[in-house]
C-alpha positions, 0 to 999 in steps of 0.5 A: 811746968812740966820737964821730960827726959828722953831716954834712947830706950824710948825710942821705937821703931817707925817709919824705918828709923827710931822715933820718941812721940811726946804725950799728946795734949788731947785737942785735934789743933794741939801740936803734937811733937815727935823726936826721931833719928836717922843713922848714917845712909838710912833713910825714912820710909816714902809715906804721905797723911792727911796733916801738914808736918814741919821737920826741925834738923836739930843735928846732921845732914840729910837729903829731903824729898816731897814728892818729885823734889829734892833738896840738901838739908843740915842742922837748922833747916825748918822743912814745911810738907804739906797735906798728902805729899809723899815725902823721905829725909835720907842721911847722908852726913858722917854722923847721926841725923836727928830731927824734930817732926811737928804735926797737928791733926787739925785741916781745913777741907776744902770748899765744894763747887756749886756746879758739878758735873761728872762724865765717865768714859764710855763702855764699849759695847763689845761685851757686857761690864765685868767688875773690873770695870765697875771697879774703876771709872764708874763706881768712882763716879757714882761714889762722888756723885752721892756724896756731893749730893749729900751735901747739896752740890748741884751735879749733873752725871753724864756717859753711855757707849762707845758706839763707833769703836770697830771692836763692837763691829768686828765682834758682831761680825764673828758671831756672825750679826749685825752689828746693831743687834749686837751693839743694842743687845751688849748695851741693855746687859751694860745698862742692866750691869749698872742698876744691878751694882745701883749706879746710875747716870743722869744722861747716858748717849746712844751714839748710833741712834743720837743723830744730832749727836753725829751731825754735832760731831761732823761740824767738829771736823769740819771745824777743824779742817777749815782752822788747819787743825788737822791735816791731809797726808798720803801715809803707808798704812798697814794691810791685810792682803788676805782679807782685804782690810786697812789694819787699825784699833782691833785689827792691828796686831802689832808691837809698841814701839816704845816698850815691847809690848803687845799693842794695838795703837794704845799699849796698856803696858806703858800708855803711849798711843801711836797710829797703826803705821807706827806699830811694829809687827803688824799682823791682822786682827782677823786671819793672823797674817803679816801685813803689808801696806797701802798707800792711804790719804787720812787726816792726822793732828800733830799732838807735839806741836800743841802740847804747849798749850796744855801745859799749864793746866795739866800741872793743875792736875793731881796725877799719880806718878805713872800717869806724870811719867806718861805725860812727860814722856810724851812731852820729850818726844820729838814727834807725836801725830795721831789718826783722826780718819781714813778710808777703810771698807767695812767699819761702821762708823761716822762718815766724814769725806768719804772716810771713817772717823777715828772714835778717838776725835769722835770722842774730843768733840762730845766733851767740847761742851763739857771743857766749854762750861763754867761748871766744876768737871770731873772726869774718870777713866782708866789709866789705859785712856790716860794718853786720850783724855789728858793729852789728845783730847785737851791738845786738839780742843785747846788748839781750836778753841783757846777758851776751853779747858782740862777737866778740874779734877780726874779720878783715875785708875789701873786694872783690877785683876781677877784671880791674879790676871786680867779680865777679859771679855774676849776669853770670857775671863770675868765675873759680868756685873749684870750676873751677880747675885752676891750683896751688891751694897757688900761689893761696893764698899769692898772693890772701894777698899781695893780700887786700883788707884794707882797699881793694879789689885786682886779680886777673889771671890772667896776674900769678897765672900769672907769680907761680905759675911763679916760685914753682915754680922757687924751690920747685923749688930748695929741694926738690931742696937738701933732698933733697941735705940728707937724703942728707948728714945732717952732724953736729958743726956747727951753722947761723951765728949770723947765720943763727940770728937771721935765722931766728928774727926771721922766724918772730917777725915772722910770728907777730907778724902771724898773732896774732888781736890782729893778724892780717894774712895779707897781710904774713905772705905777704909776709914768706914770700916774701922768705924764700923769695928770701933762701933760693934766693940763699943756698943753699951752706952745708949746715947754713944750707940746712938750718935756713933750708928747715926754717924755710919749712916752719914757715911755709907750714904755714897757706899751703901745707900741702901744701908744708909736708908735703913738705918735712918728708917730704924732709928726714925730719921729722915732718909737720903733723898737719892735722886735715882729712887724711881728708877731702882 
């Protein structure tokens, strides 16, 4: 029997409030108790982890907070949080709260599709990818895409351009080229960008040139015409007298009506999308001069009418709380129509009935297919398209066809800046992906460990520099152990068992976090390079190297493939069969 005191002076600061953790026991399943207490009107700091914890209230009144939920609590109450919910207790009693926190590390990952496949937004092949495009959607997809695959997941990859945006044919016009020169020129340096930062997809679409692909998309429409799923509607569009042009996407230059801010229908500030006629203070893309209107017959699809059948599947998603609030903003409008085509003069897009299709619908007909499979979909895309893919999209497929669905998981991301403001590709503010001649396995891990999940981050040249020299020298240092490793090849013994276990929550915490249900390759990358410090100090026992270095090279496979490679080779093992071998 084995009885403890707690003395008040043992009581340390954390997570805002004073907290006493018993000595843990050792096993990864044992419980591990920690008495904690909140003064009056304080609160704990809002954090989330991997474990499930269940708070005791042993004196007090509190307020209990899991996520968007929140309740009443008092002495007595048993509060279950379960994995990854952000959670608070707050006092709100007369007099000290005190609570016991219970937690294990012990979890179960969850179980893997059969059958994935992993569609990425399509780059607009206005200009060349910068980092902050691969920092988003793309690295992401290739990052799940690897590790899938590394434990035999069936997956299927899937983007290619965004042909029809008029931002590609607008950008062609003031350099003064055709449109399908400089749309075929921007998607070779996208395409170069991709391999030059080793991401790869199995299909990649040419709109433009796929004319099955458009006739596809024709159908769709007239799919949707004939179920009165969009509708016919004279509307006042805006127009530039000056240059004789329907404003709409890069033409329009106006305010969103909704949060002020500059907005050319889809407003990077808040989310919300609305049709051209619905910006305020239009001005022309072009010349700059104020707009003035035309009465136009388009076809439009009212998006808030069919909001409830989506629903339902939306709260399946695992969203951030930005993209919650943008979802229900958009539910508590009264109203909400989008422009699916119109007449205009000089875009190059598909012809539908003598107008232009808006590359929005466009776009809700190719990934009919993928809400139409029995395949487990993920899709990933910036938060910037969040209004498209999780509410248009889903809405106006579901409205045509009750059978398809949302996508099973998403992996979403905000900006990534460069030097504290936005990349640009029309400023030439960028650092372009296919022009970087850096470490491109040191630029993975590290735009991994400051991906803009859910808030936008900061990219520096001089900290990537300073990351990427520290990351050689510890890679340096587990190489050359390696090759030490090989030439020994030491027999009879095995690693500790402290060392067996260390390794073994390692890869289980960072499965935990490159699941689909939970994905999130910024903690993973994290984790990588805390095991990678934890490696270079410990080097000196043979058989502990040795498991620790084969245990990074399990986990850079989806980060540093080529890392991963190499350290299998030095220590003799077999290398990741990576499915783009032939075409790096």
């Amino acid at each position: 029997m084995n009885i403890t005191s707690i003395d008040q002076a043992q009581y340390k600061n954390a997570y805002g409030i004073l907290c006493h953790s018993l000595p843990k026991t050792g096993s990864r399943d044992a419980l591990n108790p920690t008495f904690c207490q909140v003064e009056v009107g304080e609160k704990t700091t809002p954090h989330n982890h991997f474990e499930p914890e269940i708070f005791f209230i042993i004196q007090g009144q509190g307020e209990m907070t899991i996520g968007e939920k929140t309740r009443a609590v008092k002495a007595g109450d048993l509060v279950q949080i379960p994995p990854f919910s952000s959670h608070t207790l707050k006092n709100i009693g007369e007099s000290v709260l005190q609570f016991l926190s219970i937690y294990t590390e012990d979890y179960t990952v969850p179980a893997l599709p059969a059958e994935v496949v992993i569609t990425a937004a399509p780059p607009t092949p206005n200009g060349p990818l910068h980092l902050g495009h691969i920092s988003g959607p793309y690295l992401a997809a290739d990052i799940l895409s690897r590790y899938l695959r590394s434990k035999s997941v069936n997956v299927v990859t899937h983007s290619g351009t965004d042909d029809h945006q008029n931002y590609v044919s607008d950008k062609a016009r003031s350099l003064k080229l055709e449109t399908l020169e400089f749309r075929s020129h921007r998607r070779a340096r996208i395409q170069r960008g991709f391999n030059n930062m080793d991401i790869h997809f199995d299909e990649f679409i040419e709109p433009s040139q796929d004319y099955d692909y458009q006739n596809n998309i024709k159908t769709f429409f007239r799919r949707a015409v004939d179920a009165n799923i969009i509708q016919l509607e004279t509307i006042s569009m805006p127009h530039c007298n000056h240059c004789d042009l329907t404003l709409v996407d890069v033409h329009a230059d106006g305010t969103c009506p909704h949060c002020a801010s500059p907005s050319r229908g889809g407003c990077e500030t808040c989310g919300i999308v609305v049709p051209a006629y619905e910006l305020q203070s239009v001005h022309c893309g072009r010349c700059g001069q104020p707009a003035s209107s035309v009465i136009k017959s388009v076809y439009t699809f009212d998006l808030k009418s069919h909001l409830p059948l989506i629903v339902d599947d939306l709260a399946k998603l695992k969203l951030s709380p930005r993209l919650q609030q943008l979802v229900e903003q958009i539910q508590a409008m009264p109203s909400m129509k989008t422009l699916v085509a119109y007449a205009t003069e000089n875009d190059l897009g598909i012809q539908v009935d003598g107008r232009n299709l808006h590359v929005w619908f466009e776009m809700a007909a190719h990934y009919e297919s993928f809400a139409s499979s029995e395949k487990f979909w993920i899709h990933s895309f910036g938060f910037d398209n969040s209004f498209y893919y999780l509410l248009y999209i889903p809405a106006l497929l579901k409205a045509l066809n009750p059978k398809t669905k949302l996508p099973d998981a998403v992996i979403t991301n905000e900006f990534l800046l460069l030097d504290g403001a936005k990349f640009s590709t029309s400023r030439g503010h960028a650092i372009w992906a296919d022009e970087f001649t850096g470490n491109s396995e040191h630029l993975r891990l590290y735009l991994s460990t400051i991906r803009p999940a859910q808030k936008t981050s900061n990219f520096e040249m001089e900290s990537f520099n300073a990351f990427s020299t520290e990351l050689k020298m510890s890679l340096i240092k587990i190489l050359d152990r390696a090759a030490d490793i090989a030439t020994v090849k030491p027999f009879g013994t095995t690693a500790d068992n402290s060392v067996v276990i260390q390794t073994q929550r390692f890869l289980k915490d960072l499965e935990m976090n490159l699941v689909p249900q939970n994905f999130d390759p910024r903690q993973a990358s994290r984790l990588i390079l805390n095991f990678i410090d934890t490696t270079t100090q410990a080097l000196g026992n043979t058989k502990n190297d040795q498991l620790r270095i084969e245990t990074l090279a399990t986990a850079l496979i989806p980060f540093m493939p080529e890392t991963a490679n190499r350290i299998h080779s030095v220590l003799s093992l077999s290398p990741y069969q990576d499915p783009h071998a032939e075409a790096l």
